[in-house]
N, C-alpha and C positions, 0 to 999 in steps of 0.2 A: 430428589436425591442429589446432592453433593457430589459432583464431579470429583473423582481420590484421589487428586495432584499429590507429591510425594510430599517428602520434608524438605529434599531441596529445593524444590518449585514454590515451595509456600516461602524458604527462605530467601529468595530472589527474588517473588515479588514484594515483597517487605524492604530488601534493598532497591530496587529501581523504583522504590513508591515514593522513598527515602529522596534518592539522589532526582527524583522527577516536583517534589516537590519541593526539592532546594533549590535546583539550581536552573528549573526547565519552566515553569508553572511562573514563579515571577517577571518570565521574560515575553509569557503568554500574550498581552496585551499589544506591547511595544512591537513584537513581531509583524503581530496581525495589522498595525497601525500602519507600520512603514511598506509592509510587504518584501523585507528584506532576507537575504536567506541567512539562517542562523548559526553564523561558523563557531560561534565561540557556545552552543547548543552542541554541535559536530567535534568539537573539541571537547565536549566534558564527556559526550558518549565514546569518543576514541582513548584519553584517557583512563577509561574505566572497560579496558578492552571489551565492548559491548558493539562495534564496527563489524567483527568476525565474526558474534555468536553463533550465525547458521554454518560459516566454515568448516570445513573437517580439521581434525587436528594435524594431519600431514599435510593441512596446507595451510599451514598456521594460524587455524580458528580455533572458537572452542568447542566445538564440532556439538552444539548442544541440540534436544528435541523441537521438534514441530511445538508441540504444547508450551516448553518453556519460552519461545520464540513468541509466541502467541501472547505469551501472558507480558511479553515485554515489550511489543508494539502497544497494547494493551495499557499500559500504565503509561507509557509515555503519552500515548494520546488523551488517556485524562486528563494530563497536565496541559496539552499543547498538542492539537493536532497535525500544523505542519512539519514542527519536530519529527512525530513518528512516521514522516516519510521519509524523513532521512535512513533511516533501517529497513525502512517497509521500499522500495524502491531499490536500497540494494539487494535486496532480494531476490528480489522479479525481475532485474537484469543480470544476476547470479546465474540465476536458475536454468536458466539453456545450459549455460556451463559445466555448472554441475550436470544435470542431464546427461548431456549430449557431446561433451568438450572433450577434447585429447588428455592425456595425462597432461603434455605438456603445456597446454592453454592454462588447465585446473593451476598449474604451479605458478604458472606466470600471473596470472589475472587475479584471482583468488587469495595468494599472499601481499597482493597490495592491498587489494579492498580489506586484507584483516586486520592489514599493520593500519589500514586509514589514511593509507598513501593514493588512492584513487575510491572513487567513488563511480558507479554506472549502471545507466539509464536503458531503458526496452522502451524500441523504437518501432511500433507493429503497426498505428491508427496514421491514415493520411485523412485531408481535406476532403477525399470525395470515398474512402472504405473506412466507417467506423466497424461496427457490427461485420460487414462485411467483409471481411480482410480479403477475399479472395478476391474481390475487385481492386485488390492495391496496386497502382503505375507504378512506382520505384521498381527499377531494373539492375541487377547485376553481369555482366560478360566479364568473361576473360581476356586478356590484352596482353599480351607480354607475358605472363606468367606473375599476371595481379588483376586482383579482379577491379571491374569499374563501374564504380554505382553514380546510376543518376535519377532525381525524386525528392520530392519532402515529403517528412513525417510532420503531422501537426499533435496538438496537446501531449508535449512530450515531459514527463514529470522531471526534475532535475538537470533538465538544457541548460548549459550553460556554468554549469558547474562540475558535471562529471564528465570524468577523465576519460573512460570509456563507452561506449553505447553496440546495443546488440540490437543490430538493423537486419529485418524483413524485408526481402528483396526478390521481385521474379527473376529466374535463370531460363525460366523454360515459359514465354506467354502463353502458351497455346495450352500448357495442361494444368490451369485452375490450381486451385491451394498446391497441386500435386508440385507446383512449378518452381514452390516459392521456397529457397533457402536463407540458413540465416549467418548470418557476419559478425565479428568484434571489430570493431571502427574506432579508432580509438579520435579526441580530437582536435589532433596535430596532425591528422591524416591532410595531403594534398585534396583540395576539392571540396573539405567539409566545411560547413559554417551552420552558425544558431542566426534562425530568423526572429520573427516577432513574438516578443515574451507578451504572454496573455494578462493583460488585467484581473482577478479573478472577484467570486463573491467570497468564497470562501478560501481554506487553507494558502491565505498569502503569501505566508512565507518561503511555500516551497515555489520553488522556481517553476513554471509551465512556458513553454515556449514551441516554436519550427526550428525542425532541423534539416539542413538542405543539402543534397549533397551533387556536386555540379562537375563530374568526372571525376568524382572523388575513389582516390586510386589507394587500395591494400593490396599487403602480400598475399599470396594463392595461401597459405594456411590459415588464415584468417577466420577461412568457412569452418563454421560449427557443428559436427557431426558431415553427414552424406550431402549432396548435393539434390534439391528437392523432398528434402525432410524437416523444413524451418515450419511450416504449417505445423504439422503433432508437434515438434520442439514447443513451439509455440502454447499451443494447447494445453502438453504437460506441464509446460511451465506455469501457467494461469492455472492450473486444476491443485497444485503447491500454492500458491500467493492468493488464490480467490478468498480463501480462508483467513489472510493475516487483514484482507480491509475486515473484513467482519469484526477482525478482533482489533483493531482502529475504530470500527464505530461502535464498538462495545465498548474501549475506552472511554469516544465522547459520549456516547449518553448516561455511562457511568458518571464522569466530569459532571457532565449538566444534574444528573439524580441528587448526586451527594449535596450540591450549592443549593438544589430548590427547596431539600430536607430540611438543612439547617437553615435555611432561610423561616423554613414554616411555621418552623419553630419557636425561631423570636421574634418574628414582625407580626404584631399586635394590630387588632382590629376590634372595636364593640368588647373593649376591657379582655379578650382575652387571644392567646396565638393565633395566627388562621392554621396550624395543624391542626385544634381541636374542632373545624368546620368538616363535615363529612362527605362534603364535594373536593375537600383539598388532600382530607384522605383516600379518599377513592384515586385522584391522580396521582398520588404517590405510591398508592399498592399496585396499580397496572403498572408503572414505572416499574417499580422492581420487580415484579412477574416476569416482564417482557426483559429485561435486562437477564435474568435468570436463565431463561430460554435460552436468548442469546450466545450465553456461555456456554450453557451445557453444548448447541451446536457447532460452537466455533473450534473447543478443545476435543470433543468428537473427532469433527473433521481432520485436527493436527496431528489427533493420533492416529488415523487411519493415514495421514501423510506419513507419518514412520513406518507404519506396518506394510506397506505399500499396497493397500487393498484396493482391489478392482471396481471399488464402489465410490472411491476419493473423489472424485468428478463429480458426482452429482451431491453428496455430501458436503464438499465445499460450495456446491452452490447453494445448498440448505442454508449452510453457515450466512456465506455474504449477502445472501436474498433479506433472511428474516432480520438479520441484526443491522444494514442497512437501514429497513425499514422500520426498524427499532427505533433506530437512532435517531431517523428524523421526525418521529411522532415524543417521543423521550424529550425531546430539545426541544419541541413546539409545547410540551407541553409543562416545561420548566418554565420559558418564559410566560406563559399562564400565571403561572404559580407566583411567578413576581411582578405580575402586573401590568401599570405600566416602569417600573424598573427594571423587568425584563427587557423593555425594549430599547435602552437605552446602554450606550457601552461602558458606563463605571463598571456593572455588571459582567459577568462573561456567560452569562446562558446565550447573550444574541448573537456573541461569535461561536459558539458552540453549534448554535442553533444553523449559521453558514458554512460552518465547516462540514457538519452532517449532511448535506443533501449532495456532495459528489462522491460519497459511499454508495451511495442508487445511482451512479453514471459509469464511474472509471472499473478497469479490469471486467468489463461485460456487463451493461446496467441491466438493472433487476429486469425489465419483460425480457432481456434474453436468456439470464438466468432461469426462467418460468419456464421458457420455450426449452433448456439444455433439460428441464429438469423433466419437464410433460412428456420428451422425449423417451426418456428413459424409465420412466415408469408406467410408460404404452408400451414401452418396447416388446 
């Protein structure tokens, strides 16, 4: 059964399929090439006030749904998966804010990133706690009546280009996750600096790098929410965003489905298509099965992120488990489908195909998704 998106949701993604495959999808290549970030990508989505969508309207977004959200990382990643972390990142560093922020953070922070005048990063994985956040060194004290962090964050998405960052930091060492609160850093702060930007296999264009912070001093309001509640911030916030990679890598193995189709189509073999080989349709009918799946999981999840259901946590991990794992069996098995032309980059299934596999790494890779989910259905 067909997930019942409205008429507006069906009409928005007709326009962002629209403006993704004018003006995002031919830059797809060149991106991935240079590994550069894509400001004039940033610039067509700020023009077409799509910066704000998850904003609320009094803080001058367009305050739209979980699903419609979904469906627009979604197509942008078809076109171009480091694009759609330009939205999909401000998200996930939104998201405490929204959460957990004062009125007046919401106003201040929030109608930047909507006008498209900042852009920020979530700052929670260091070099020695990935999975493990609660072994994270970064420490924040008080000093003067500012607090003072010192620590790197490593694989931090968007270093180096956003304006602000919400940094994970212990206040209290001695009492585990319980200790760790969270911060807006913004970075012109004293102290702060981007260390080494990563090489990557896949989604080049967005920036990944270390962020260091070396008595890097903010004001006391800074803190977001209570003092030793940045761990749940933290949590809530990924149990909102776990579901928009999903619908990132439901984009690209959408991307990858659609090219291997019409590829099957018309590249000829022994006088006729290789669609009508029944090895080529079998890989294209599991492809869109599993793509199907995918969705119905992902838009689930975004609407139980509206409804605020007690079950979104494990749900989104439904969502980003299987459609991760979609994505990179989808993309492996597009470049199949073309051969050896799939493996070569005129083509875009082999970057589709690298882009796919840090969908099973970032915001909680898939065996700890298994592990949140085993959890909770032992429970």
């Amino acid at each position: 059964m067909q997930f019942a998106l409205n008429e507006d949701q069906e009409l928005f993604r007709k326009t962002i399929r629209d403006i993704a495959d004018a003006k995002i999808a031919p830059r797809a290549a060149e991106i991935d090439e240079t590994g550069e970030f894509p400001w004039d990508v940033f610039e067509v989505l700020k023009a077409n006030d799509l910066l704000g969508l998850h904003v609320p309207e009094e803080f001058g977004g367009s305050g739209a749904d979980s699903v419609t959200y979904a469906i627009f990382i979604e197509e942008v990643a078809r076109a171009c998966a480091s694009s759609s972390l330009i939205p999909g990142v401000n998200k996930l560093g939104s998201m405490p804010i929204l959460l957990a922020g004062s009125r007046e953070q919401k106003a201040r922070y929030l109608g930047e990133i909507a006008r498209g005048e900042a852009l920020i990063s979530y700052c929670l994985t260091e070099p020695g706690s990935g999975s493990d956040s609660g072994a994270m060194k970064t420490t924040a004290r008080l000093s003067d009546g500012e607090w003072v962090l010192n620590g790197t964050k490593r694989f931090i998405t968007g270093a180096g280009v956003s304006k602000y960052y919400i940094v994970y930091a212990k206040t209290n060492a001695d009492a585990g996750t319980r200790g760790i609160s969270a911060f807006v850093v913004p970075s012109d702060a004293p102290g702060f600096a981007v260390g080494k930007h990563e090489n990557k296999m896949g989604i080049r264009g967005s920036t990944t790098a270390e962020v260091i912070f070396s008595d890097c001093r903010i004001p006391a309001d800074n803190l977001v929410g209570a003092e030793g509640e940045g761990f749940k911030i933290a949590m809530q916030a990924l149990d909102h965003t776990r579901l928009t990679i999903g619908a990132q890598a439901l984009g690209i193995a959408q991307g990858a489905y659609d090219f291997a189709r019409e590829y099957a189509k018309e590249r000829r073999q022994f006088d006729q298509p290789i669609a009508s080989f029944q090895a080529i349709q079998f890989l294209l009918a599991d492809m869109a099965m599993q793509i199907e799946a995918s969705r119905l999981l992902t838009y689930q999840a975004a609407a139980m992120a509206d409804s605020h259901h007690p079950d979104l946590g494990l749900h989104s991990a439904y969502a980003k488990c299987v459609a991760s794992d979609v994505a990179m069996k989808v993309t492996t098995d597009a470049v199949q489908v073309l051969g050896g032309y799939g493996y070569v980059k005129e083509y875009p299934v082999e970057r589709m195909m690298r882009d796919a596999k840090i969908t099973q790494i970032y915001e909680g890779t898939n065996p700890i998704q298994r592990v949140v989910i085993a959890r909770k259905i032992l429970k």
